[in-house]
C-alpha positions as CSV (number, residue, x, y, z in Angstrom):
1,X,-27.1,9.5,-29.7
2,X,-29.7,11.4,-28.2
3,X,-31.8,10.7,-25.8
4,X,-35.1,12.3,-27.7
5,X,-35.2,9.0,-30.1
6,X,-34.6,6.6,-27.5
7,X,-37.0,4.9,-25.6
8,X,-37.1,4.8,-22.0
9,X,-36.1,1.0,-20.9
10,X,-33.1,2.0,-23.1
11,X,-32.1,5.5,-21.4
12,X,-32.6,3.6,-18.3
13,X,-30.1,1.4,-18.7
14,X,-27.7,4.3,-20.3
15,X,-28.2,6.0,-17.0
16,X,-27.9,2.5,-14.7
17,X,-24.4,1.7,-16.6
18,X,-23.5,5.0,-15.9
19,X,-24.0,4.8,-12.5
20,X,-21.9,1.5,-11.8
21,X,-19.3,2.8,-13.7
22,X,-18.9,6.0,-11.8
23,X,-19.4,3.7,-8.0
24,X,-16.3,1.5,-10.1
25,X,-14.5,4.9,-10.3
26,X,-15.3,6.1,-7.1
27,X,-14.4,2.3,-5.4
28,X,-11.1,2.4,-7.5
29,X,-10.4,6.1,-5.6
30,X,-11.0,4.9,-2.5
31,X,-9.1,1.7,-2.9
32,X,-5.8,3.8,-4.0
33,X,-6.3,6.3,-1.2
34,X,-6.6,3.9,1.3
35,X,-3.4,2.6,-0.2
36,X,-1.7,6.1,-0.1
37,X,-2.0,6.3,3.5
38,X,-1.5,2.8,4.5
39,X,2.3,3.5,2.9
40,X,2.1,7.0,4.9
41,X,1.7,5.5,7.9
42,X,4.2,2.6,7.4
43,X,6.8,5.8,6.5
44,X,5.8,7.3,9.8
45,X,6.0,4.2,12.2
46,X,9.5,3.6,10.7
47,X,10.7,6.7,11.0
48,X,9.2,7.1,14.7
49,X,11.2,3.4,15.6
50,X,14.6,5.1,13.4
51,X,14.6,8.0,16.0
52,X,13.6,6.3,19.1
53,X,16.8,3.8,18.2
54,X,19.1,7.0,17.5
55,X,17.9,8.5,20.6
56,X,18.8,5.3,22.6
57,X,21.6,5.0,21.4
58,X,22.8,9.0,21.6
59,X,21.5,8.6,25.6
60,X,23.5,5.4,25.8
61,X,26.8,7.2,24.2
62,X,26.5,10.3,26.7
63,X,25.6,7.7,29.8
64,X,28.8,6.2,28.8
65,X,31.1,9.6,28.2
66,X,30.2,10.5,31.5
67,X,31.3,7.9,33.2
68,X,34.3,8.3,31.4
69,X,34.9,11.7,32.1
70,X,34.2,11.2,36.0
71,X,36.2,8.1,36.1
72,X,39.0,9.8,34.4
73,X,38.8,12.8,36.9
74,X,39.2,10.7,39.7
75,X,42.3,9.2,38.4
76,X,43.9,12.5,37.4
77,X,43.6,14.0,41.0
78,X,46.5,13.4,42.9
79,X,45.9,11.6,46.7
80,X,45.9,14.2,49.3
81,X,48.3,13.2,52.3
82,X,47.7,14.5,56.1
83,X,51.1,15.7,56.7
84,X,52.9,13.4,59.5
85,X,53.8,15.6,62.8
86,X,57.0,15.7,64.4
C-alpha cells in the first residue's frame, strides 16, 4: 500500500507500530545478550574455582612428596659413630 493514498492519521500510526515493534526487537536483543554473557560469566567463575581447586590440590600433593622425600632421606642415611679411643 502506498503511502500517496493514505491519509495522515493512518501513516502515522503505520510509522508508530513500526516503531514499537523495532524497540520489541531491539528489547528482545538486549534481553538474549544480556543472557549470553550472564552464561559467559557463570563458564568463567567455574572454571576460575576448577583451577584454583586443582592448583590446591597440586600444591598440597608436592607439600606432601616433599616431606616424603626428606623424611625418607633421613632414614636412608646411616648414623655416624665417633669412633671409641683406646
Amino acid at each position: 500500500m502506498s503511502s500517496r493514498n493514505m491519509k495522515l492519521d493512518e501513516i502515522r500510526a503505520r510509522a508508530q507500530e513500526a516503531a514499537v515493534i523495532t524497540e520489541q526487537r531491539r528489547q528482545d536483543a538486549l534481553d538474549a545478550w544480556q543472557a549470553h554473557e550472564d552464561q559467559a560469566n557463570a563458564a568463567r567463575l567455574k572454571t576460575e574455582k576448577l583451577r584454583a581447586l586443582r592448583l590446591a590440590r597440586d600444591a598440597e600433593k608436592a607439600a606432601v612428596k616433599t616431606v616424603a622425600s626428606r623424611s625418607a632421606a633421613a632414614v636412608k642415611r646411616p648414623l655416624r659413630v665417633a669412633a671409641k679411643a683406646l
